[in-house]
N, C-alpha and C positions, 0 to 999 in steps of 0.2 A: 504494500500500500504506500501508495507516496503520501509524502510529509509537507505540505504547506502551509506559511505564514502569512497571514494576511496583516500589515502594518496599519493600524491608523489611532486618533486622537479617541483617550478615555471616555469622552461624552456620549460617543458612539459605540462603545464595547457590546452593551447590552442591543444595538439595533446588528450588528452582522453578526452577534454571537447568534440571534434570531435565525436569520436571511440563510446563515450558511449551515446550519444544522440538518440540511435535508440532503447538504451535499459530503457529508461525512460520513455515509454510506457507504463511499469509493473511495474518500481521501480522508487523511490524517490532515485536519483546518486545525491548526493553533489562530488566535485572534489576539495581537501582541500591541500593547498603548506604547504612544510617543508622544511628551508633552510639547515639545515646539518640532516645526519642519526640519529647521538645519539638525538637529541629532538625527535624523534620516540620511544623514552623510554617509557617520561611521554606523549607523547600526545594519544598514544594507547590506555593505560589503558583510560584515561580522555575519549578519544571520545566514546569508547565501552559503556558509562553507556550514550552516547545521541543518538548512531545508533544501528538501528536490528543489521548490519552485517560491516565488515571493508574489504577489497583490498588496499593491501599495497604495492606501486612499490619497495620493498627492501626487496629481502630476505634474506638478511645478518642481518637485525634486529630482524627477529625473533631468531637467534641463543643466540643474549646477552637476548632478553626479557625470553627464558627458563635460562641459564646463571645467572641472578639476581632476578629468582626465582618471576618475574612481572607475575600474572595471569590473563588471558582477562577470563573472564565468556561469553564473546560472540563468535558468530561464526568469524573467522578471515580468510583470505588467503592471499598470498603471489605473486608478479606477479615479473618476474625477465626474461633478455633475455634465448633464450634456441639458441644451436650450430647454428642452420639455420639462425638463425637472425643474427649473427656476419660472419658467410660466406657467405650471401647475401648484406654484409653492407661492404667486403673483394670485394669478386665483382664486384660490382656495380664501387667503386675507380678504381678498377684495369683498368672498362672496359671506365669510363668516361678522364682518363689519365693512354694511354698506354707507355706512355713514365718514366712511376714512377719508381723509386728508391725503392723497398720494404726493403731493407735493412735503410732504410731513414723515415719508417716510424715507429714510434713508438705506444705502446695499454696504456692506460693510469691506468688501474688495475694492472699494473705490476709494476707502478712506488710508489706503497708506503713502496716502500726503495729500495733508489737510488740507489743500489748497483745490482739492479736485472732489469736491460733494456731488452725489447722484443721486435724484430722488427718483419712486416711481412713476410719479410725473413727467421725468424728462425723458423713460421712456416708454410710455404712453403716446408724447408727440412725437418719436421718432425710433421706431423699434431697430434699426440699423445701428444706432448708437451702440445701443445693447451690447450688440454682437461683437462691435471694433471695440469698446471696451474692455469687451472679456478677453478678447485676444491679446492686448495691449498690457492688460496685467500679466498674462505669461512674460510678454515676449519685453516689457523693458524694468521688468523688479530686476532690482542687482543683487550679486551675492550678497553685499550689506546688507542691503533690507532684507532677501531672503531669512540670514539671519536673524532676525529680531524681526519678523513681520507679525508676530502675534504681538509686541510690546510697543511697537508703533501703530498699528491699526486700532489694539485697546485703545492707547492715550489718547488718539484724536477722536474715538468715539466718546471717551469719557469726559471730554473738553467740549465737543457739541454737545452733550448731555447738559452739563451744568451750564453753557450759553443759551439753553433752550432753542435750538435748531431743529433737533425731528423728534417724533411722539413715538415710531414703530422704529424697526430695524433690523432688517431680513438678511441673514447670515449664510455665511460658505464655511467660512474658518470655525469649525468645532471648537477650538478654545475662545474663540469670541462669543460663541455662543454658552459656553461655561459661564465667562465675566459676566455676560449679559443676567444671566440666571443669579446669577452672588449678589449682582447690584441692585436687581429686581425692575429691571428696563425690558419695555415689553420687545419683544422681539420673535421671528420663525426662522426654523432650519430652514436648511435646502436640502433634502433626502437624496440621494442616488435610486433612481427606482429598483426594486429588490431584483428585480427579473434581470438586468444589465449587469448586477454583479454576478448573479450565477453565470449570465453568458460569459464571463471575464473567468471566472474562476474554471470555466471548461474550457476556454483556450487555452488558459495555461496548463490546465490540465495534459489537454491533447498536446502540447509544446512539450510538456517533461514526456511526455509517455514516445513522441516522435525523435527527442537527443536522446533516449534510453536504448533506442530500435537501432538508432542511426552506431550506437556504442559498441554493435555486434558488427556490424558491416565490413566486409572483406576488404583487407588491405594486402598491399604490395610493395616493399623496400627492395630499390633497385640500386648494388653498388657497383660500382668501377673505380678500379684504378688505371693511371698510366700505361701500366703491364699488359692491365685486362684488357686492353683493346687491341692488342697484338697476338694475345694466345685465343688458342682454342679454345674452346669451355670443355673440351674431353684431356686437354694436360693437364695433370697435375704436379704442381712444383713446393717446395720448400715454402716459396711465401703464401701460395695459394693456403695450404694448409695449417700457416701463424694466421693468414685472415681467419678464415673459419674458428680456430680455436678463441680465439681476439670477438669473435660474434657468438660463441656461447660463452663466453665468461663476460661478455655484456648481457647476455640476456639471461643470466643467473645473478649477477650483481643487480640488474633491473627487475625482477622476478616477469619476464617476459617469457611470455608463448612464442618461441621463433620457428619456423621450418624454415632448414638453411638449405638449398640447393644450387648447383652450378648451373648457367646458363650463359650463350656467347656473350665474351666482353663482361662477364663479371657475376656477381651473384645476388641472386634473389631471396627475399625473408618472406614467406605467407603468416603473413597477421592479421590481424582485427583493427579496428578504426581504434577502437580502446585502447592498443598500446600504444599505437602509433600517437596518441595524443598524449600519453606519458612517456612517453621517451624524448618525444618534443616540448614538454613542456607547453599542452595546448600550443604546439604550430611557433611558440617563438624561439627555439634552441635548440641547436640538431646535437644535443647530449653524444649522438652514434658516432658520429664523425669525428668531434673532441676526441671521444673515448680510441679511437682508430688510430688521430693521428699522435695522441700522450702515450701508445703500448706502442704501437709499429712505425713510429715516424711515415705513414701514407697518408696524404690528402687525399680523399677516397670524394667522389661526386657522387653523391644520393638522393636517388629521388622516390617519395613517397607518393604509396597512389591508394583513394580509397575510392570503393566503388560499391554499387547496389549488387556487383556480384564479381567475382574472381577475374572474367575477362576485364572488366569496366576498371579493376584495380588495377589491373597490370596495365593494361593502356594508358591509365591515369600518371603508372611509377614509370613507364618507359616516356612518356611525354616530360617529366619531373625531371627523369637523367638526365633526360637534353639538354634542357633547362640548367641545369648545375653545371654542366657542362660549358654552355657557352659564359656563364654568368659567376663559377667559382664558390657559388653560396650551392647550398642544401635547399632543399624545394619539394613543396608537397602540393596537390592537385587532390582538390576535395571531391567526393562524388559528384556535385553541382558545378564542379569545374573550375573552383575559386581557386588562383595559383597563389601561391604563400611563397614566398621565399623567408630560408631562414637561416641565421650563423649558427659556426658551429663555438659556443662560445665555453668556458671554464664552466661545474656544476656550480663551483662554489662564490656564492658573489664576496667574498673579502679575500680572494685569491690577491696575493701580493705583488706588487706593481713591479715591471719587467724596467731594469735598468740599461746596462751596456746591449749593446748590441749581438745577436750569437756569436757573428763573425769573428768581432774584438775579443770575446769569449771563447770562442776558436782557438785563436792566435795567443792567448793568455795562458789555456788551461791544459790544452795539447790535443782535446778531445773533436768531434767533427759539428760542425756547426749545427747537423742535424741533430746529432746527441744531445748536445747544450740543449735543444728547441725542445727533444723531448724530453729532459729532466727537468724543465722549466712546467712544462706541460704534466708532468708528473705530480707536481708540487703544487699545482692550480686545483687539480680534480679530487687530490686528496683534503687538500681546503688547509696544507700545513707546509711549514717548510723545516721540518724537523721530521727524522726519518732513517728508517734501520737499513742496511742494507736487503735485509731480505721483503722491508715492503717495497722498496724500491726493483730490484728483481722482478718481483710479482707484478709489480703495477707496469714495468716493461717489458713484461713477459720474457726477459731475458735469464743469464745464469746468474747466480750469486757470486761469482767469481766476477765476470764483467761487471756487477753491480761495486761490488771490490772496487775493479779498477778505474769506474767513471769516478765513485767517490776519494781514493787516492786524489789522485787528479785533481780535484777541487779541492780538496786538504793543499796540497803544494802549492795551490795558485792563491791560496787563501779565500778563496769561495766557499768554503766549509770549515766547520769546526765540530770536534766531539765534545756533547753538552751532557751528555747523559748514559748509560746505561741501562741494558733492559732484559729482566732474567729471562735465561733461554726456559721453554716448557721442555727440553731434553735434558741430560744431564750433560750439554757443552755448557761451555764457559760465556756471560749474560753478552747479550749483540749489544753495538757501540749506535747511541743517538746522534746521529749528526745534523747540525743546523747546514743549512745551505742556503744563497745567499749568491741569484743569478740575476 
């Protein structure tokens, strides 16, 4: 059963704890209070990593969360009144006291700067107003006000109150509608009609249940190297077979489902759309290719393909290679065809900053520029630059003897020092910590 939050203002708790009760039948509805807009900032991102899907009563926040550059990874939607619910909520006043003053009545989205009052009167003479209005409050509130829009709409309401300006006052903002209630200033909601929210709460519905389906979808990582464009896919050679080993010990360090097969010009992974979006870190970081070039020193070109079925992946992953290929970057081709390009960059973001040059590093240490590159590379994905000889070994799938001798090496040139000791789990004598420092 999916898990959704529905965000909106305590006034309202008790009317959608109502409304969505019939739709919890299918789905887990939690109904979660927020007392001002802007803590819709951070509480979005936050709840997105603990529900499938979000409904949020404020569509004015999703404008700042694109604005400050906040990404939800989840499925999200937005529930806001629409014209019919504010002219049935116009109505309903008019017809419950026919004796009203509409020029007496004041809209409470109009009051966040005092200088711009709206009665029902003015639109009564001109129902277009209305509409360019309501738009105009989305589209020129600033972050500032956003934040503080419930503490500047109260005050100017609570300042025409005591200048005697309006007798009624028909509300959007649920916390204004709270003051209103405290201060005992007659005032009417503006309801979302109940039917619009369930239609809201089944598209997002159907949104989580169509990224769940899409989560299974056949995928195809297509690699090459330099080499692989020259050989056969029927030789097999010494590097062929350190790739291969290098692509399951990523995909055991990943806890990935791989199927690794040879095919001309290089080799292909049968996977799921699910991994493929954990190994890229949803489409921004081709983690495979790091991992390729930190153990084997290869820039390997990769192209990921996902597809509503096996062929449609593979066409997708060999369209992608190309792609990597003229362009140097990693690249994925989504079943709808959306091309991604993406680097292949360190796991760990406080990976330490790359000083000299490999080359001058070269020439310093005695070791080969590409060595430098990958023990540098080594040092980024382990997220350390302190390190045994045998994690270093491992993480470049080489012997511990050459792991020896790159670290000599860097001992004599002063690019390493021993910091520490660390008992062996055999009964040899405890391996030497070395700092290193490229």
């Amino acid at each position: 059963m999916y898990k959704i939050a529905l965000l909106t203002y305590p006034f309202l708790l008790s009317f959608f704890e109502e409304v969505v009760q019939p739709f919890r039948d299918r789905c887990d509805v939690e109904v979660i209070p927020f007392e001002k807009q802007h803590m819709l900032l951070t509480m979005i991102p936050a709840l997105a990593e603990q529900y499938d899907g979000l409904c949020v009563f404020s569509a004015l926040a999703n404008r700042f969360l694109g604005q400050e550059n906040i990404e939800v990874r989840k499925p999200i939607l937005y529930l806001d009144r629409h014209s019919v619910d504010f002219f049935k909520t116009f109505f309903t006043l008019v017809s419950e006291n026919r004796n009203i003053d509409l020029s007496r009545v004041v809209l409470d989205t109009f009051l966040i700067r005092s200088d711009y009052v709206r009665t029902l009167d003015h639109i009564r003479e001109n129902i277009s107003t209305f509409e360019e209005s309501r738009t105009e409050y989305t589209e020129d509130v600033s972050l500032e006000e956003f934040n503080q829009i419930e503490a500047i709409v109260g005050a100017n309401i609570l300042s025409l109150w005591k200048q005697g300006r309006f007798d009624f006052i028909v509300c959007r903002i649920a916390h204004i509608a709270s003051l209103m209630e405290r201060e005992g200033i007659p005032f009417a909601y503006v309801y979302p009609e109940k039917h619009r929210v369930m239609e809201t709460l089944e598209k997002l519905f159907n949104r989580i249940r169509l990224e769940r389906q899409a989560e299974g979808l056949p995928a195809s990582i297509m690699i090459s190297t330099s080499g692989d464009i020259r050989r056969e896919y029927h030789e097999i050679s010494q590097e062929s077979i350190r790739i291969q080993k290098a692509l399951l010990e990523f995909s055991k360090n990943y806890s990935s489902n791989f199927t690794i097969q040879f095919m001309a010009q290089g080799y292909e992974i049968l996977t799921s759309h699910l991994t493929v979006q954990k190994i890229t870190a949803d489409f921004t970081n081709c983690q495979l290719g790091y991992y390729l070039f930190s153990t084997l020193g290869i820039n390997a070109r990769i192209g990921y393909g996902i597809g509503h079925d096996i062929a449609g992946a593979r066409q997708n992953a060999m369209q992608a290679r190309r792609a990597a290929e003229d362009s140097d970057l990693s690249c994925v081709i989504t079943e709808e065809g959306k091309i991604i390009p993406i680097h292949a960059k360190p796991v760990s973001p406080d990976a330490p900053k790359q000083g000299e040059s490999a080359s001058d590093l070269a020439n310093k240490t005695g070791l080969s520029a590409v060595t430098v590159q990958r023990i540098r590379s080594a040092i980024q994905f382990l997220g350390s630059n302190e390190i045994t000889n045998y994690t270093l070994a491992k993480t470049l799938q080489v012997t511990v003897a050459n792991a020896n001798r790159f670290l000599n090496a860097l001992l004599k040139s002063g690019n390493a020092e021993i910091v520490d000791t660390k008992k062996s789990m055999s009964k040899g004598r405890p391996s030497r910590i070395y700092r290193i420092s490229l």
